[in-house]
C-alpha positions as a LaTeX table, in Angstrom:
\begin{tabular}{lrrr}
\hline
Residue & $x$ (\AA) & $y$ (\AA) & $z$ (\AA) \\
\hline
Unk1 & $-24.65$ & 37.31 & 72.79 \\
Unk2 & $-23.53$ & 35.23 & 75.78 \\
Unk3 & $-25.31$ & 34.88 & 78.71 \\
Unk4 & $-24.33$ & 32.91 & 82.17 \\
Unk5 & $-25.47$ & 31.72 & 85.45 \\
Unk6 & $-23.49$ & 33.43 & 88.73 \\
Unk7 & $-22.43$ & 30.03 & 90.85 \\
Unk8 & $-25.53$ & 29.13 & 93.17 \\
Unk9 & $-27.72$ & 30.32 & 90.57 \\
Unk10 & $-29.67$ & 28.81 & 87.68 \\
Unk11 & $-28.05$ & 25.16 & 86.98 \\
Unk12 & $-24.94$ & 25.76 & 88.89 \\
Unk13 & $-23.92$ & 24.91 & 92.15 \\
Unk14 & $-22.61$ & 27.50 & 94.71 \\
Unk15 & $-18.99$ & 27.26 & 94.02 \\
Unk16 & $-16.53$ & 29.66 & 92.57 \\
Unk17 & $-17.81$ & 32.75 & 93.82 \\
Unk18 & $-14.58$ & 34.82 & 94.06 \\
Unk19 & $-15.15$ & 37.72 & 91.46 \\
Unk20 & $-12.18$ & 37.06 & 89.82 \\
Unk21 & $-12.74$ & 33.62 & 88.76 \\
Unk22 & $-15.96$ & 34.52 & 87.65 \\
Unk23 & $-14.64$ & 36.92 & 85.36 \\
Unk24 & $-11.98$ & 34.46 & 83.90 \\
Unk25 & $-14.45$ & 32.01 & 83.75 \\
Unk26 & $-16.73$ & 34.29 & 81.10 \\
Unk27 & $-13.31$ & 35.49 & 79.41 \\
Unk28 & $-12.79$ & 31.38 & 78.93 \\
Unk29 & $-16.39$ & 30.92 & 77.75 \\
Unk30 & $-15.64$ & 34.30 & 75.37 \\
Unk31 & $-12.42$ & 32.69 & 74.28 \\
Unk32 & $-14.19$ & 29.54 & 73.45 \\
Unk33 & $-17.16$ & 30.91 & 71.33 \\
Unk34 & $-14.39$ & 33.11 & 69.36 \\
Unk35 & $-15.52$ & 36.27 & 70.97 \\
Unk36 & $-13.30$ & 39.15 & 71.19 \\
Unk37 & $-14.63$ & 42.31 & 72.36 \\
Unk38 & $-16.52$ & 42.15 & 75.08 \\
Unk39 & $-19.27$ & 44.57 & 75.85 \\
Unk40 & $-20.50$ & 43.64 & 79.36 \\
Unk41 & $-24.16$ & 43.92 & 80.80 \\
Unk42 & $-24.25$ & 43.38 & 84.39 \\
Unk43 & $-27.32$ & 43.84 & 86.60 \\
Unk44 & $-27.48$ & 44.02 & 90.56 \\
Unk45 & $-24.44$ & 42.33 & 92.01 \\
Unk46 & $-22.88$ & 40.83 & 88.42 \\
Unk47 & $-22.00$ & 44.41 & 88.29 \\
Unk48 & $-18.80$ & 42.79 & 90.58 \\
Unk49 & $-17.99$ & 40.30 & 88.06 \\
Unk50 & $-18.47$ & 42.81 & 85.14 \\
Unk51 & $-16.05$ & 45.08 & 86.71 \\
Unk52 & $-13.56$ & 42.45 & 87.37 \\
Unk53 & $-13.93$ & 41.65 & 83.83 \\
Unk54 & $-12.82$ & 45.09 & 82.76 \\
Unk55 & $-9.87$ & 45.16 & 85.23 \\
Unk56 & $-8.56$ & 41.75 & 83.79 \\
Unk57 & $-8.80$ & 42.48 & 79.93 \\
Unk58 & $-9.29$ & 45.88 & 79.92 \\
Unk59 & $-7.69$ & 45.70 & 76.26 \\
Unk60 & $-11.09$ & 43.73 & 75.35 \\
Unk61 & $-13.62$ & 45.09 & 77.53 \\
Unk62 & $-15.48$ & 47.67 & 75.18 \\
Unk63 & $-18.13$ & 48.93 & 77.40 \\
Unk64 & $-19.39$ & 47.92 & 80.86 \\
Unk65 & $-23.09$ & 49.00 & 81.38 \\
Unk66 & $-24.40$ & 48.71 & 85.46 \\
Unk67 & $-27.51$ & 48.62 & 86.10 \\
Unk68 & $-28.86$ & 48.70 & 90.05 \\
Unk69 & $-25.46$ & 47.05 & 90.66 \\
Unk70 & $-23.70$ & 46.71 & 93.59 \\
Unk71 & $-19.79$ & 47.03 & 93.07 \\
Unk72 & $-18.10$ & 46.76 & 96.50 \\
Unk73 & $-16.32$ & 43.28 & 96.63 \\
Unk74 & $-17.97$ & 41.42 & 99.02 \\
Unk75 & $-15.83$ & 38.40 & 98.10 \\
Unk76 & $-12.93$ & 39.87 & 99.90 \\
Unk77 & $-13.05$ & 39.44 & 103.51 \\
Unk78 & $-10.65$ & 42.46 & 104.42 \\
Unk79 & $-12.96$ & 45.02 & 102.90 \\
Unk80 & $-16.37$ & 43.62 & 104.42 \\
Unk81 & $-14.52$ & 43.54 & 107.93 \\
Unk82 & $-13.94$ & 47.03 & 107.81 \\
Unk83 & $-17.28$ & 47.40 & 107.50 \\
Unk84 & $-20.06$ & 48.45 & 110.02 \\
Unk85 & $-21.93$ & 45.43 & 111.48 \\
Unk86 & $-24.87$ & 46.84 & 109.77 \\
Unk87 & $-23.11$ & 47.25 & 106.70 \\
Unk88 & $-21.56$ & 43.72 & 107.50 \\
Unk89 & $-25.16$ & 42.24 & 108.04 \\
Unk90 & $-26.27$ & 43.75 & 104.07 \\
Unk91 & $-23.41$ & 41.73 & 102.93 \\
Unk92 & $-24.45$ & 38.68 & 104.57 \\
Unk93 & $-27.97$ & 39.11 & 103.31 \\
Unk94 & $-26.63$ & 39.68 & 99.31 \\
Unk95 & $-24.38$ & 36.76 & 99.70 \\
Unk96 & $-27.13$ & 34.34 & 101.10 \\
Unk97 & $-30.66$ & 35.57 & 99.06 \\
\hline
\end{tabular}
């Protein structure tokens, strides 16, 4: 089993926070420790990292279990502009807690 930090959290500093590099960045770790399925636990927001996980090796991903995830990109400033301010204000508040 693998286990690792989102940026900002744990050891880590608050770099790197686009979804996708997260993602690439467990499929290197993976790819490092010889892993090559990858079932994927994700809870509360890692469910957006989880998901881009699936989307980029889809051919390895075996399962992706969510639990009280969020999965709306808030990474990608086009989609959180479209949002409501009060929606906009949620995302703020994820991002910075």
């Amino acid at each position: 089993m693998l286990s690792s930090d989102r940026a900002g959290y744990g050891e880590t500093n608050a770099t790197g926070l686009d979804r996708r590099d997260v993602a690439r960045d467990l499929l290197t770790v993976g790819d490092h420790r010889g892993v090559g399925d990858l079932p994927v636990m994700a809870v509360s927001i890692d469910g957006l990292y989880a998901l881009a996980l699936a989307a980029i090796v889809p051919d390895r991903t075996t399962k992706v279990v969510l639990s009280s995830s969020h999965v709306m990109p808030c990474d990608d400033p086009e989609i959180v502009a479209g949002l409501s301010e009060a929606e906009q204000a949620g995302v703020h508040a994820l991002l910075v807690d």
